[in-house]
C-alpha positions in Angstrom: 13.9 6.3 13.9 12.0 8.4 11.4 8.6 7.8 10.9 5.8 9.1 8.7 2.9 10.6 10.6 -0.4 10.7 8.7 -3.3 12.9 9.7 -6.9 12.7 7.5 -9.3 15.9 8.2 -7.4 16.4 11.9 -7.5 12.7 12.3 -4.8 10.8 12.8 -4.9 7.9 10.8 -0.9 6.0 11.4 2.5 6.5 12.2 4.4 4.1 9.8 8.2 3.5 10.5 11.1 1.9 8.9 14.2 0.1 9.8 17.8 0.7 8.0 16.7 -1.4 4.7 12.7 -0.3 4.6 11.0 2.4 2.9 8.1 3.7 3.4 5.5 5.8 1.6 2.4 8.2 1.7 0.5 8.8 -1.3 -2.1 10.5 -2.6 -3.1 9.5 -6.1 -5.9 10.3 -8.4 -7.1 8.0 -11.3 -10.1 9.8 -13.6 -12.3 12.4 -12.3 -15.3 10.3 -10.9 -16.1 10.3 -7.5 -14.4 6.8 -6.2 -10.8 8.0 -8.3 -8.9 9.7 -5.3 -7.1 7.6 -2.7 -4.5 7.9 -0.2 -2.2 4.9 0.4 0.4 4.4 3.2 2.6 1.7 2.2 6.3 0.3 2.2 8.9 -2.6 1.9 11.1 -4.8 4.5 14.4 -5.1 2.6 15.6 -7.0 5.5 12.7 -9.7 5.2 11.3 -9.3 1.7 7.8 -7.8 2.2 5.6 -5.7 1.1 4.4 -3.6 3.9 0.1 -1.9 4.2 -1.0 1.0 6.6 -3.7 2.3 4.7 -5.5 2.6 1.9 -8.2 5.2 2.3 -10.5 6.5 -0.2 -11.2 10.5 -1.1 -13.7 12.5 -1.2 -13.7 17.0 -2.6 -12.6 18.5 0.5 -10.2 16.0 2.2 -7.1 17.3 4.0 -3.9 15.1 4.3 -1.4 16.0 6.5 2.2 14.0 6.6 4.5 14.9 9.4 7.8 13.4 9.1 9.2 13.0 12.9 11.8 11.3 14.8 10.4 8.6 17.2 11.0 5.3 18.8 7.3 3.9 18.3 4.8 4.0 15.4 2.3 1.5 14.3 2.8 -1.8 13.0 1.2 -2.1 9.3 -2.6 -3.4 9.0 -0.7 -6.2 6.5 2.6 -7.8 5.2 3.2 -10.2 2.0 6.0 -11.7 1.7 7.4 -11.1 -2.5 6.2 -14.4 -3.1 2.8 -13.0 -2.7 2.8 -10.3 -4.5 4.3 -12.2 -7.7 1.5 -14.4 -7.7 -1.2 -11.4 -6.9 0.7 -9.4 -9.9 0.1 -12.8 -12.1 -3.2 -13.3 -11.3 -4.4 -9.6 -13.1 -2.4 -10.4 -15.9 -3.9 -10.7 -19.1 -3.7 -13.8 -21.1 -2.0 -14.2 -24.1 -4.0 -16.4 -26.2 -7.9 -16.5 -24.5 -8.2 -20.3 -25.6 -5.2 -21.5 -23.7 -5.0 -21.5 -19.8 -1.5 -20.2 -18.5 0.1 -23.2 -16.4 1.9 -20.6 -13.7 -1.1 -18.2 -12.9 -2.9 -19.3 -9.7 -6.5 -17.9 -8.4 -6.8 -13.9 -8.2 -5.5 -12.9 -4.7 -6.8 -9.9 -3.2 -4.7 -6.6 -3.8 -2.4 -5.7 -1.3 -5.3 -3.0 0.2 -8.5 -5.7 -0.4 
C-alpha cells in the first residue's frame, strides 16, 4: 500500500495510508503574511465509506522543514479523526453566511467544529 510519510523539523509526525477508493493528502498552505497564516495539513477521503479523513493540522512557524516521503508499506497510522459527509455538510452550513440577516435559515444547525478543531 502506498503511504504518505510526514516528517516536521526531523520529526516524524504520521504515516497516512489509503485503500483502492481513498486519497490522501499533505499540504502546506499559507493564508496572509502574519505569523499564525502557515499551516500543514494531512488529510484525506474514504470513497469506500464516505468520510472525510484528519492526520494533522499543524501550525508554522519561519524556519520549519516538511519532509513527505512517499513509501510502499503495509502499516501506517490510523487518522486523529473521521466524519462521515453528513458531517461535513452540516459543518460547511454552519459558516455559511445568511442571506437575509433578519430571517433565520431553517436547515443550518449549530457551528460544528472544523474538521482540525
Amino acid at each position: 500500500m502506498r503511504v504518505l510519510t510526514i516528517y516536521l523539523n526531523g520529526f516524524r509526525i504520521c504515516s497516512a495510508g489509503a485503500g483502492v477508493d481513498d486519497n490522501i493528502s499533505a499540504c502546506a498552505t499559507m493564508i496572509g503574511i502574519g505569523e499564525d497564516s502557515s499551516f500543514l495539513q494531512v488529510g484525506g477521503f474514504d470513497g469506500a465509506n464516505n468520510y472525510h479523513l484528519n492526520w494533522c493540522f499543524q501550525q508554522l512557524k519561519l524556519g520549519d522543514e516538511i519532509r513527505i516521503i512517499v513509501e510502499e508499506k503495509q502499516e501506517f497510522d490510523q487518522p486523529k479523526d473521521r466524519k462521515s459527509v453528513e458531517e461535513m455538510d452540516q459543518w460547511a452550513r454552519s459558516i455559511g453566511e445568511k442571506n437575509n440577516p433578519n430571517e433565520e435559515p431553517s436547515d443550518v444547525g449549530h457551528r460544528m467544529p472544523a474538521p482540525w478543531e
